[in-house]
C-alpha positions in Angstrom: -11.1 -15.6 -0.4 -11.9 -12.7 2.1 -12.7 -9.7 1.2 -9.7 -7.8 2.4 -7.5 -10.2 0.6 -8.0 -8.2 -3.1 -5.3 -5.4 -3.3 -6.7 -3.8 -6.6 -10.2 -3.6 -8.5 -8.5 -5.4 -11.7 -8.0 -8.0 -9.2 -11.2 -8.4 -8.1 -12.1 -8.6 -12.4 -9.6 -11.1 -13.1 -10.4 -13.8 -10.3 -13.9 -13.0 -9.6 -14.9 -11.8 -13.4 -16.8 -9.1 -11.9 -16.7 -5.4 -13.4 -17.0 -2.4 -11.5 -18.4 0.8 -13.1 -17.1 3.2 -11.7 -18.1 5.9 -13.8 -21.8 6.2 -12.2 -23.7 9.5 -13.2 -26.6 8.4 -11.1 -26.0 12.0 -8.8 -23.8 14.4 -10.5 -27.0 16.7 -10.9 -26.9 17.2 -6.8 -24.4 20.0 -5.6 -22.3 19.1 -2.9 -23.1 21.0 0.7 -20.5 21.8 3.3 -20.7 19.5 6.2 -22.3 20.8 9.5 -20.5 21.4 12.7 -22.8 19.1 14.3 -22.2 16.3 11.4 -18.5 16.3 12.4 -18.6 16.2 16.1 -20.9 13.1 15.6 -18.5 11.6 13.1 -15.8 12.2 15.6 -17.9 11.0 18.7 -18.8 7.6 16.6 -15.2 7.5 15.8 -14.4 7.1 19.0 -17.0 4.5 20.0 -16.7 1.9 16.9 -12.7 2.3 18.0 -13.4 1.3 21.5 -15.9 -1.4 20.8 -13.0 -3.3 18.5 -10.6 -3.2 20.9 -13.2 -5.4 23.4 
């Protein structure tokens, strides 16, 4: 069964048997930081680029 083919995470539990955690603690200690222009415009640019490559 593909990947895209589970609609929900109890899903995934009740035909795979797997259990996700989702309650991770592993970073809450880090304080999140406001995203640089330059992250953005990068995001946007690779955006663009994965969108074209699919269409190929």
């Amino acid at each position: 069964m593909p990947y895209s083919d589970f609609q929900t995470l109890g899903q995934i539990h009740k035909e795979l048997g797997i259990t996700i955690k989702d309650a991770n603690k592993l970073y809450t200690h880090i304080d999140p930081v406001e995203l640089t222009q330059w992250f953005r415009e990068t995001m946007e640019i690779l955006k663009y680029f994965i969108g074209t490559c699919q269409q190929v």
